[in-house]
C-alpha positions as a LaTeX table, in Angstrom:
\begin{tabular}{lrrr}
\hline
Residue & $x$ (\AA) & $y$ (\AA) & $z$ (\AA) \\
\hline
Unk1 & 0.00 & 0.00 & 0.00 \\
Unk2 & 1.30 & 2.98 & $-0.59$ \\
Unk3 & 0.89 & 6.17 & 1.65 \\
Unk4 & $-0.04$ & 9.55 & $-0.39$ \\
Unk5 & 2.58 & 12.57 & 0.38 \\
Unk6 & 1.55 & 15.52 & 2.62 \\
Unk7 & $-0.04$ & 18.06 & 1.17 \\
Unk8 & 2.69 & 20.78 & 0.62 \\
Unk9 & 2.29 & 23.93 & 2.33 \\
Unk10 & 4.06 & 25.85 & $-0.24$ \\
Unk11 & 0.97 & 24.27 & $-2.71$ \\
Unk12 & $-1.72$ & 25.49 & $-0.33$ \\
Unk13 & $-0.40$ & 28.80 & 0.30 \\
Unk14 & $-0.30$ & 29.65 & $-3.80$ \\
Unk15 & $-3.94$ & 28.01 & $-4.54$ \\
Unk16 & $-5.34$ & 30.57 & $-1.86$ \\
Unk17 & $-3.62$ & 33.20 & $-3.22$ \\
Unk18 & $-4.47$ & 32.69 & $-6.60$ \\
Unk19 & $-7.81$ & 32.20 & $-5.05$ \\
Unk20 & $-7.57$ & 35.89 & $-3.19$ \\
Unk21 & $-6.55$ & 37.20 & $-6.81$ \\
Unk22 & $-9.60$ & 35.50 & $-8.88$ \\
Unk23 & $-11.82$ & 36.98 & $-6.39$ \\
Unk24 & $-10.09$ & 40.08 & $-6.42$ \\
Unk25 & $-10.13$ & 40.75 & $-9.96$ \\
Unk26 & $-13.85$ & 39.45 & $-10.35$ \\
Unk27 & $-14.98$ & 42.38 & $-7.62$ \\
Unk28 & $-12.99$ & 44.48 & $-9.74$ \\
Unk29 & $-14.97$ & 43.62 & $-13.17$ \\
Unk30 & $-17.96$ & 43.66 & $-11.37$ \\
Unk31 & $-17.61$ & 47.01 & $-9.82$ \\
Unk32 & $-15.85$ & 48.73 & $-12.64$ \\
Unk33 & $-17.77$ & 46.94 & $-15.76$ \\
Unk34 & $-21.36$ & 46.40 & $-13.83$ \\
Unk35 & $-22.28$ & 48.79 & $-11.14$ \\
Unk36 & $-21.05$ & 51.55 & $-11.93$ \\
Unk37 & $-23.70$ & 51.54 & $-14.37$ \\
Unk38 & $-26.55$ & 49.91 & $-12.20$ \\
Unk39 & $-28.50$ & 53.38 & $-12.63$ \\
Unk40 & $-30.86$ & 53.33 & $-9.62$ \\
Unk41 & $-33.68$ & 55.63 & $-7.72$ \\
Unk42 & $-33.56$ & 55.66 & $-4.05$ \\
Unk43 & $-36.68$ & 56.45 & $-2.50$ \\
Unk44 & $-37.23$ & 58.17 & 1.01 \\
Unk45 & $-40.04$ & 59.99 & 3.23 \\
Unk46 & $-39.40$ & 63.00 & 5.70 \\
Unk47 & $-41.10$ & 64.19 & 7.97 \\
Unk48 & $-40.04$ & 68.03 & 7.52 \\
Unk49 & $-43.36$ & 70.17 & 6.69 \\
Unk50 & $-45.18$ & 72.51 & 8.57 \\
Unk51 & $-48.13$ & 70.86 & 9.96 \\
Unk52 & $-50.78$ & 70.58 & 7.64 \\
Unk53 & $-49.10$ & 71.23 & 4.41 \\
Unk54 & $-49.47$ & 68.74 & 1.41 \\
Unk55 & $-46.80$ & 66.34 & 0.84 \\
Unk56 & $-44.01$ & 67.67 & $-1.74$ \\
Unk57 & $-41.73$ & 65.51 & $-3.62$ \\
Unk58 & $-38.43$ & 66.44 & $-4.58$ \\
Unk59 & $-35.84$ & 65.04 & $-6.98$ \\
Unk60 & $-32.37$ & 65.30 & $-5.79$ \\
Unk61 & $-29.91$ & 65.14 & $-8.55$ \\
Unk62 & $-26.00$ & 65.04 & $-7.52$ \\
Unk63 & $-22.41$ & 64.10 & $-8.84$ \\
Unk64 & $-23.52$ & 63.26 & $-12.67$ \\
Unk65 & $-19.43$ & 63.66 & $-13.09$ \\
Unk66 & $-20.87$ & 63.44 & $-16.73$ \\
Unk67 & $-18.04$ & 62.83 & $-19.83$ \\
Unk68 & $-19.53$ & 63.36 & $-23.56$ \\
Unk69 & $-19.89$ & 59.74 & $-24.42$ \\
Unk70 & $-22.12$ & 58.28 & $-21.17$ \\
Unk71 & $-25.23$ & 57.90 & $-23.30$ \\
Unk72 & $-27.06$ & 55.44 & $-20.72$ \\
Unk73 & $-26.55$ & 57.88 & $-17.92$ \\
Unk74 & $-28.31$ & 60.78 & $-20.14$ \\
Unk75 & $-30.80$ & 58.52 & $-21.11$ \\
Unk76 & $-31.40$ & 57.13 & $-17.73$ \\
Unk77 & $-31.87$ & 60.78 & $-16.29$ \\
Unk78 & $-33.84$ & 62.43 & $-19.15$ \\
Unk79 & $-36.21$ & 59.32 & $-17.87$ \\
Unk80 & $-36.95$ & 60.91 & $-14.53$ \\
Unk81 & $-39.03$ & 63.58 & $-15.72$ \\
Unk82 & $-41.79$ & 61.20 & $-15.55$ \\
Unk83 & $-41.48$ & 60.69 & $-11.70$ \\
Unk84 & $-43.26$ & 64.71 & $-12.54$ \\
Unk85 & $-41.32$ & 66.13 & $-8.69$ \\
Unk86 & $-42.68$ & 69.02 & $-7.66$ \\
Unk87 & $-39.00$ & 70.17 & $-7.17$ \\
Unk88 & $-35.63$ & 69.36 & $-8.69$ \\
Unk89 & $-32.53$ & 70.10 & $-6.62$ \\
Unk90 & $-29.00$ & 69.30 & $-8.03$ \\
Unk91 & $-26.11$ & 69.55 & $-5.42$ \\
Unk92 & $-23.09$ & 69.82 & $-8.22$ \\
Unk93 & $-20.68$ & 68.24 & $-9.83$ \\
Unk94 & $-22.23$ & 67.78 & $-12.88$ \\
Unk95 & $-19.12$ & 67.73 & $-15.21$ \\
Unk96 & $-15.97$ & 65.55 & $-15.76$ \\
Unk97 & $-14.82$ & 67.14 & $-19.23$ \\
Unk98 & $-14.76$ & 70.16 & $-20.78$ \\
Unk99 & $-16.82$ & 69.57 & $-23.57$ \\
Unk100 & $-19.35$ & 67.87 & $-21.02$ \\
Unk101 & $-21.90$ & 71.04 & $-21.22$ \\
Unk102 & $-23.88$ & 69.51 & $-24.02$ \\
Unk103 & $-24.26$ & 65.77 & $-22.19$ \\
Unk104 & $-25.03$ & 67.47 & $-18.69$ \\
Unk105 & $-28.04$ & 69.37 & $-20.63$ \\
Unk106 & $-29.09$ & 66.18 & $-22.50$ \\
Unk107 & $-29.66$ & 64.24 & $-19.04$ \\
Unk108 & $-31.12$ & 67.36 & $-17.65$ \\
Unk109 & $-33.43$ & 68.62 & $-20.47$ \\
Unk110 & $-36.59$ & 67.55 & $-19.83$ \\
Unk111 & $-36.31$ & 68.32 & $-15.98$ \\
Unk112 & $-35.18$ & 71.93 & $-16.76$ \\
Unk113 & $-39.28$ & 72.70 & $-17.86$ \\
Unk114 & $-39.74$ & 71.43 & $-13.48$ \\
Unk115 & $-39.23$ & 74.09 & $-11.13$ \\
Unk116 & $-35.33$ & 73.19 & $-9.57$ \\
Unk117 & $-32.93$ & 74.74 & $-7.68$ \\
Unk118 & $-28.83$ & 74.06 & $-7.71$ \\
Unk119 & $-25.64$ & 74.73 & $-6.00$ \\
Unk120 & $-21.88$ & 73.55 & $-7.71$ \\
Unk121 & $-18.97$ & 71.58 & $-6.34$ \\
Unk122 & $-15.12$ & 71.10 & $-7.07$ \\
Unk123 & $-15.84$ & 69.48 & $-10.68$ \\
Unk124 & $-18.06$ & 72.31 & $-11.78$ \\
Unk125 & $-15.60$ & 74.37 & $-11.45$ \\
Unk126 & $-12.55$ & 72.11 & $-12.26$ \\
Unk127 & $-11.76$ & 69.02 & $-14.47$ \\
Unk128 & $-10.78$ & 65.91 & $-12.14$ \\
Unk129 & $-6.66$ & 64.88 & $-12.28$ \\
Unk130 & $-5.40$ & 61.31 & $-11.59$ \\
Unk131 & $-5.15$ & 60.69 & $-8.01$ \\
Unk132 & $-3.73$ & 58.10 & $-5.66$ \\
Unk133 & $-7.07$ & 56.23 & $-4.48$ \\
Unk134 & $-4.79$ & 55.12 & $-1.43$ \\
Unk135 & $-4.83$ & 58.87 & 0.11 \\
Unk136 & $-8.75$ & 59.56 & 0.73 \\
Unk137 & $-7.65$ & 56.40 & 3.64 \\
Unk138 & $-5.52$ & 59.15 & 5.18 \\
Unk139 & $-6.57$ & 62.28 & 7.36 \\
Unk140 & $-3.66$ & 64.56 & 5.95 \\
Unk141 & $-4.37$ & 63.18 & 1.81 \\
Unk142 & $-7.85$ & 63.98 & 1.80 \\
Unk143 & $-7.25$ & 67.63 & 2.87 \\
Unk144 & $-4.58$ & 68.06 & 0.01 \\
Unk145 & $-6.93$ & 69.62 & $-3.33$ \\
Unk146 & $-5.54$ & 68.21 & $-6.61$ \\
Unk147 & $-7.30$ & 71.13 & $-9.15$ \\
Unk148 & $-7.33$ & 70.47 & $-12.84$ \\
Unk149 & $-8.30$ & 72.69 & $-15.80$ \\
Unk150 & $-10.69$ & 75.33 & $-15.51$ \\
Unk151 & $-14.22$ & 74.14 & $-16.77$ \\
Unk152 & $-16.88$ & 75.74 & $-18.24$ \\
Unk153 & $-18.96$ & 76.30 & $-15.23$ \\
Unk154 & $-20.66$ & 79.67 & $-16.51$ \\
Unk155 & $-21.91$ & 78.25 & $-19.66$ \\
Unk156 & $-23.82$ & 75.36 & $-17.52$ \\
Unk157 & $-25.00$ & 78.00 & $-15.02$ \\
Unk158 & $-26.27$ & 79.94 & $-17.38$ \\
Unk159 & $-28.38$ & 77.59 & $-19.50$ \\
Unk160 & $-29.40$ & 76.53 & $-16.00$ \\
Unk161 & $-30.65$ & 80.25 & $-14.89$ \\
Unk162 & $-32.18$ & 80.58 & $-18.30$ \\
Unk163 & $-34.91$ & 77.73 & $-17.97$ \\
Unk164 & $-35.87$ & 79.21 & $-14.74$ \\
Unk165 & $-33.75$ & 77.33 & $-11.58$ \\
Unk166 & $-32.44$ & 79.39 & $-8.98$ \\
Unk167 & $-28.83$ & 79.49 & $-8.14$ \\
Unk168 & $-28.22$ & 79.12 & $-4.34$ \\
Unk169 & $-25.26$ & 79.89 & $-4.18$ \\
Unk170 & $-25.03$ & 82.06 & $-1.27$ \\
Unk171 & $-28.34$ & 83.39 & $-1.64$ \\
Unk172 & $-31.75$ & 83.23 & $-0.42$ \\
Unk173 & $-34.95$ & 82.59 & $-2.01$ \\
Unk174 & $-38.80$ & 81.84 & $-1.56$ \\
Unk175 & $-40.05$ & 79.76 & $-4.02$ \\
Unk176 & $-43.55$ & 78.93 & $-4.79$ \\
Unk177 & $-43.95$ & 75.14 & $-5.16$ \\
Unk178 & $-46.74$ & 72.42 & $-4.72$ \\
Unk179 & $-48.85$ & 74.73 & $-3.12$ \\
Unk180 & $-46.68$ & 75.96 & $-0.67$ \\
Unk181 & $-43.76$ & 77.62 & $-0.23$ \\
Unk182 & $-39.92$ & 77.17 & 0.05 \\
Unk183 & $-37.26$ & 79.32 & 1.81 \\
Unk184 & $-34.25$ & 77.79 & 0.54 \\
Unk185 & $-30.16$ & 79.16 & 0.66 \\
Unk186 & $-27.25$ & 77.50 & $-0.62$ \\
Unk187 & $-23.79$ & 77.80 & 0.17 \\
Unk188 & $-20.93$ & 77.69 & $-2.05$ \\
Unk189 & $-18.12$ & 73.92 & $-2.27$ \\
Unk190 & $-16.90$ & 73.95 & 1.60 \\
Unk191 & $-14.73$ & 70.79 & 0.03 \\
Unk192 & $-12.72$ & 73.78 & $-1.61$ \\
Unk193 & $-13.13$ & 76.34 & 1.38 \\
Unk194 & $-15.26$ & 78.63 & $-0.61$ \\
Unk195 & $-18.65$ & 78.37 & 1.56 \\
Unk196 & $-19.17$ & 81.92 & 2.97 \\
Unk197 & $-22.12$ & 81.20 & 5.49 \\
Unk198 & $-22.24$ & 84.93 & 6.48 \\
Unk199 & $-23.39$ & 85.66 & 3.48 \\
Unk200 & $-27.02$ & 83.78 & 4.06 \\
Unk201 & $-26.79$ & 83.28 & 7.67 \\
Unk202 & $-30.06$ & 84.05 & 10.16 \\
Unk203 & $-33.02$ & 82.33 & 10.65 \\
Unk204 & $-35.06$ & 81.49 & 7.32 \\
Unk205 & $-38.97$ & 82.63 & 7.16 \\
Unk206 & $-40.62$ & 81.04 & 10.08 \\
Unk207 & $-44.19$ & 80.80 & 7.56 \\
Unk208 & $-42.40$ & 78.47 & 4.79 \\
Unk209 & $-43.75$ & 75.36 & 4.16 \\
Unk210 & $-40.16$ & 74.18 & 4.07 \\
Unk211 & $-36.76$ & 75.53 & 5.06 \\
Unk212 & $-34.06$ & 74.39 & 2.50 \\
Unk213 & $-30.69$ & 74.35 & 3.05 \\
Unk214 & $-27.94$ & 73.37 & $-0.08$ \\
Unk215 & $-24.36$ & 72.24 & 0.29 \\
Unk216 & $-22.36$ & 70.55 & $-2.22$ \\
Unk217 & $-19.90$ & 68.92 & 0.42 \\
Unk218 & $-21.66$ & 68.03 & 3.86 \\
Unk219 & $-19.46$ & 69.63 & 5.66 \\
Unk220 & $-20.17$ & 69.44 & 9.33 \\
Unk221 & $-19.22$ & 72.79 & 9.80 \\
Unk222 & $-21.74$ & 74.18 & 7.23 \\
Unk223 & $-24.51$ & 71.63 & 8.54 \\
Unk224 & $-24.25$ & 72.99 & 12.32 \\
Unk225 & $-24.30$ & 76.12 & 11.24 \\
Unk226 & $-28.08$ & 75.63 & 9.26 \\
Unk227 & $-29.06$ & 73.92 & 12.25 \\
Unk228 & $-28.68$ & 76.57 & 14.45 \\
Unk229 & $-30.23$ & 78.75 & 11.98 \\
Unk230 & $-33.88$ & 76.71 & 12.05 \\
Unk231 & $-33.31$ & 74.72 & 8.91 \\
Unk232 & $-35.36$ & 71.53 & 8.07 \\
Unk233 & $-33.59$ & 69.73 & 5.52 \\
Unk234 & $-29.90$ & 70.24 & 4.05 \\
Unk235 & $-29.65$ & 68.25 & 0.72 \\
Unk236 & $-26.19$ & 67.00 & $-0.40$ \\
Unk237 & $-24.36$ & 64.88 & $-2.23$ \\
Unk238 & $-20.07$ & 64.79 & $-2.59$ \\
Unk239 & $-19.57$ & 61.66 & $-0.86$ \\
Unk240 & $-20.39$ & 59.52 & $-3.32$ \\
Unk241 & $-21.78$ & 57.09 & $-0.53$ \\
Unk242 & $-18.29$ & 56.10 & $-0.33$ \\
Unk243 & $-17.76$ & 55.09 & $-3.55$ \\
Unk244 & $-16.64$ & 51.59 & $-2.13$ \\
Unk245 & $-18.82$ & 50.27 & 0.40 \\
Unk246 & $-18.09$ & 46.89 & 2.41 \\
Unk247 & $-21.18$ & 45.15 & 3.32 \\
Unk248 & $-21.88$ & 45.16 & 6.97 \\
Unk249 & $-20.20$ & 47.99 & 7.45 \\
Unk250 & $-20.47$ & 50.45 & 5.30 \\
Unk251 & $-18.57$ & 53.42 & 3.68 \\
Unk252 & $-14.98$ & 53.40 & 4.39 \\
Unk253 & $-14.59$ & 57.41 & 3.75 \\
Unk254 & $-16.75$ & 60.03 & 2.77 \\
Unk255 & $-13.49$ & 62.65 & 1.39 \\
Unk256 & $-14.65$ & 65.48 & 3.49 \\
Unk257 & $-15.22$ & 65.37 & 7.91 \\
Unk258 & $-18.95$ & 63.70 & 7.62 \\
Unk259 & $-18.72$ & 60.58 & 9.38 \\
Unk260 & $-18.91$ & 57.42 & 7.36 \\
Unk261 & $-22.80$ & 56.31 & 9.04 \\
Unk262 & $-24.30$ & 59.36 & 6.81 \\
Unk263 & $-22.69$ & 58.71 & 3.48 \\
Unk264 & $-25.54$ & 57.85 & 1.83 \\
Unk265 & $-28.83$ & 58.40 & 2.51 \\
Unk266 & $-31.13$ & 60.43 & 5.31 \\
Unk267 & $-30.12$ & 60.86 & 8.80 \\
Unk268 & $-30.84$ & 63.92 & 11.69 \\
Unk269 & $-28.28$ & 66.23 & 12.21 \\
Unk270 & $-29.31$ & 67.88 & 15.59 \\
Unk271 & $-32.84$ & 68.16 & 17.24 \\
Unk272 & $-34.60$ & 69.42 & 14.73 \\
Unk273 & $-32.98$ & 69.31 & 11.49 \\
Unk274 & $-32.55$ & 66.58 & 8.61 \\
Unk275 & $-29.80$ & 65.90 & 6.47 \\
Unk276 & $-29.87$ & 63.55 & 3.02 \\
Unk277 & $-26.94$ & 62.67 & 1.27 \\
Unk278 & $-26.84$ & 61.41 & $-2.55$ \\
Unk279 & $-24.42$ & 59.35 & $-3.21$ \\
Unk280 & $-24.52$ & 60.32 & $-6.55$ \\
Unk281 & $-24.77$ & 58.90 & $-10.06$ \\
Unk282 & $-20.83$ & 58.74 & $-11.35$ \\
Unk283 & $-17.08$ & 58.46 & $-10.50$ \\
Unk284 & $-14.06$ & 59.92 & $-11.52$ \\
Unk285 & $-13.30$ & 59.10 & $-14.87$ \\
Unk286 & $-9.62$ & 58.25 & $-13.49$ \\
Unk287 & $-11.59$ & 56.22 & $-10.64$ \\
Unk288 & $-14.87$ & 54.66 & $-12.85$ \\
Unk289 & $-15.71$ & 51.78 & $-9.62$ \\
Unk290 & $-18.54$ & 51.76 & $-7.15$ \\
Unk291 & $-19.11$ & 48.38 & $-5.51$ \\
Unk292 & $-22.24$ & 47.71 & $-2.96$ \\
Unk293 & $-23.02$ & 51.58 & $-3.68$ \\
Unk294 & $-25.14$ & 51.79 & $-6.81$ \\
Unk295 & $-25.24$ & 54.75 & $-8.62$ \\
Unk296 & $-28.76$ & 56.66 & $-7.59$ \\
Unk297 & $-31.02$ & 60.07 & $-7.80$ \\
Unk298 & $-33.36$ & 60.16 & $-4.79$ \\
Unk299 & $-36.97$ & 60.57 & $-4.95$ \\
Unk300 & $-37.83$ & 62.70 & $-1.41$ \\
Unk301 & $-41.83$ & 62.68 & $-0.51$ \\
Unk302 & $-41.28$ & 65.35 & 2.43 \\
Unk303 & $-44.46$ & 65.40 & 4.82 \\
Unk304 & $-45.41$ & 67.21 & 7.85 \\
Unk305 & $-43.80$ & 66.69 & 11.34 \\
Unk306 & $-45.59$ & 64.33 & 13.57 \\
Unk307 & $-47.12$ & 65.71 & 16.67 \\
Unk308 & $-45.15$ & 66.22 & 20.00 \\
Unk309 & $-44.68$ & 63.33 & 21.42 \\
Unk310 & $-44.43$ & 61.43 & 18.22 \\
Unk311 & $-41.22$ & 59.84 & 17.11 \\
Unk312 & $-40.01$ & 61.80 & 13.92 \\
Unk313 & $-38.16$ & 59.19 & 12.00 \\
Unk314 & $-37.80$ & 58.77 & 8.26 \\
Unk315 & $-38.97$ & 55.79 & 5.98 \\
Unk316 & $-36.09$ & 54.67 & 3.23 \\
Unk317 & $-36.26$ & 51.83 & 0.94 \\
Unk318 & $-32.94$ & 50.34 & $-0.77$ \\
Unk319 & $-33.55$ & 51.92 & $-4.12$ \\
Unk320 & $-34.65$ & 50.52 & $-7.12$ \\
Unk321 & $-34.11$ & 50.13 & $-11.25$ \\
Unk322 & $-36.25$ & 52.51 & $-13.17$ \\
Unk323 & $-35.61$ & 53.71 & $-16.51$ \\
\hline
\end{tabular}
């Protein structure tokens, strides 16, 4: 009879390593070929109204980081003009390319006729450079800003104020919509330092249906400071939800001081206030992966505040494929 030789250890060790790397490389595909293009709505209700007023829904649009040739992702947001919001909000960075102007008004055509409201972040204002991914993991890295070219951020603004949306940026406004009426301000990118709170600060019109605040980067700065003001909602986005997401636990950054639990998604930021973040619909070009973090707009029913003594607590679902 003869006795089989020991497994060898040296064999084991290179079978689960070339186990570690087929797994590896097929969360790679996956993320970089598949999700990243998983275009999604994420649905939520808030209970933010005055009491009494009718439920509004708002469409929050964030981080298209849009290049010429992303046809599906045009397509895909043209489509969500027939969710018919009373309100369209877009929280910036809309553009990855220079020539991205045209592509960022295809997506957005049909929801420019809605009545919508915007503020701009980093790439609005700048063309995204190669980065290394490794540094958002480090405190010091992810306050280092890596500008690229200039981009045309005034022609998209203007088309923008020409079909009728108001530009928030640092500036207060009552709008008329779904029967009632918003007080909403809007603060220029804190990811880049130019948020100038002084220039909107003080408590927004106690008689609004709603009390809007707008901030590209969720800076917690910016967000304590619309709390204290008597804000009800801040809308978002920046964070892309992390981007990279580990199931079970979550975001592993958010590139600005939010903590990684609101990267995505509703949450309360003080007593009183609310706080949604988008995680956005694209990527870097230089960085085009999202794993367990589908790209996603937001569909926000916002209705009145329960009654003291009631617990004031949001309903989310997961999201789901439309278009």
């Amino acid at each position: 009879m003869t006795t089989p030789a020991p497994a060898s250890p040296h064999g084991s060790t290179l079978r689960a390593a070339a186990a570690t790397a087929a797994a590896g490389a097929a969360g790679l595909t996956y993320a970089a070929v598949i999700e990243r293009r998983l275009w999604t709505l994420r649905t939520a209700e808030l209970p933010v109204l005055a009491e009494s007023a009718r439920p509004l829904r708002i469409l929050h649009i964030s981080d298209l980081h849009m290049l010429p040739a992303q046809r599906s992702k045009q397509r895909w947001v043209a489509a969500l003009r027939a969710l018919e919001p009373d309100l369209v909000v877009n929280t910036g960075d809309n553009l990855s390319h220079r020539q991205a102007v045209p592509a960022v008004l295809r997506a957005l055509e049909p929801l420019l006729d809605l009545p919508g409201m915007f503020v701009f972040g980093s790439n609005d204002y700048y063309a995204p450079k190669p980065k290394n991914p490794a540094r958002y993991l480090m405190p010091e890295g992810r306050k280092k800003r890596i500008h690229g070219p200039e981009l045309p951020w005034e022609d998209l603004r203007a088309v923008f104020l020409e079909r009728g949306w108001h530009d928030m940026t640092h500036s207060a406004n009552r709008v008329r919509v779904g029967g009632g009426t918003v007080h909403a301000a809007g603060v220029d990118d804190p990811h880049l330092g130019y948020d100038r709170y002084s220039a909107i600060a003080g408590r927004p019109d106690s008689a609004a249906t709603l009390r809007l605040g707008l901030t590209h980067s969720p800076e917690p700065r910016v967000l304590d400071r619309f709390a204290d003001d008597g804000y009800d909602l801040v809308l978002a986005g920046h964070t892309h939800g992390g981007q990279l997401r580990i199931p079970g636990v979550g975001a592993l950054v958010t590139n600005c001081e939010l903590d990684r639990s609101r990267a995505r998604g509703a949450s309360r930021w003080g007593a009183h206030m609310w706080l949604h973040v988008s995680a956005g619909l694209g990527t870097s070009p230089f960085a085009p992966v999202r794993f367990a973090c589908r790209p996603e707009a937001s569909l926000l029913t916002l209705v009145p505040r329960p009654a003291a003594g009631h617990h004031n607590r949001a309903r989310c679902n997961a999201g789901s494929d439309v278009g």
